[in-house]
C-alpha positions in Angstrom: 23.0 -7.5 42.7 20.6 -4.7 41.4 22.4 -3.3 39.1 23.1 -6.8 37.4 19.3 -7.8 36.9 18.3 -3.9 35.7 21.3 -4.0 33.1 19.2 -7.8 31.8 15.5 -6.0 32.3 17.3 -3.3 29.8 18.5 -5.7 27.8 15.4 -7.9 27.4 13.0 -4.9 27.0 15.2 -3.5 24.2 15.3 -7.5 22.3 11.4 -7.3 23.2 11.1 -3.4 20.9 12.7 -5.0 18.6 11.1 -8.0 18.3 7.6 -5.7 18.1 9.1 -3.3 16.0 10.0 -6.8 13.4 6.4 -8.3 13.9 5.3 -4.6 13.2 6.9 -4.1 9.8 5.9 -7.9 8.6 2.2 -6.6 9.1 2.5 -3.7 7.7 3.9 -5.4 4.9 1.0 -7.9 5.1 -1.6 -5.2 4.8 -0.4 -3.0 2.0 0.2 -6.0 -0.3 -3.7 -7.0 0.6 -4.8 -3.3 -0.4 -3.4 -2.8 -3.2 -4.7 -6.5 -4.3 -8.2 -5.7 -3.4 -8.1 -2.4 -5.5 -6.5 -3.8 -8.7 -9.2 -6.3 -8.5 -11.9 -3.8 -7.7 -10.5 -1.5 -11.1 -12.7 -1.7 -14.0 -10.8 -1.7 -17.1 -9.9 2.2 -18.7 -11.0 3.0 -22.4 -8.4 5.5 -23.5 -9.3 9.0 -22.6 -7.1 10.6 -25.3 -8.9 12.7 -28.4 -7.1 13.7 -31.5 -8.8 16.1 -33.4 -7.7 18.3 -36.6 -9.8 20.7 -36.2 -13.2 19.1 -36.5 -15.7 19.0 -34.4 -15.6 16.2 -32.0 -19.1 14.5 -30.5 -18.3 12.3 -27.7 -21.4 10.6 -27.8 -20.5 8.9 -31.1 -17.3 8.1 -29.6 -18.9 6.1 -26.2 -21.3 4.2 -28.3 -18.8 2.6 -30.3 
């Protein structure tokens, strides 16, 4: 009679891992999608960084106070 109630316990605690391991990815989930939210938000917007020149001289000070 046991062995019978040791072959459930096994069988509940492996539903019960993998029932932790579910609630474990759906948070993880949860989390990164809350990140990466918070950091778009918190991006202020780019100007381009990209300078073409033909062989001038190029003053980047004239260029930021456009």
């Amino acid at each position: 009679m046991s062995s019978t109630r040791s072959k459930r316990a096994i069988g509940v605690r492996r539903l019960e891992r993998w029932l932790v391991g579910l609630v474990m990815i759906i948070v993880a989930f949860v989390l990164e999608k809350v990140v990466l939210r918070s950091v778009k938000k918190e991006e202020p917007p780019r100007a381009p960084s990209t300078l073409t020149s033909k062989g001038g001289d190029v003053d980047l000070d004239d260029l930021r106070s456009r």
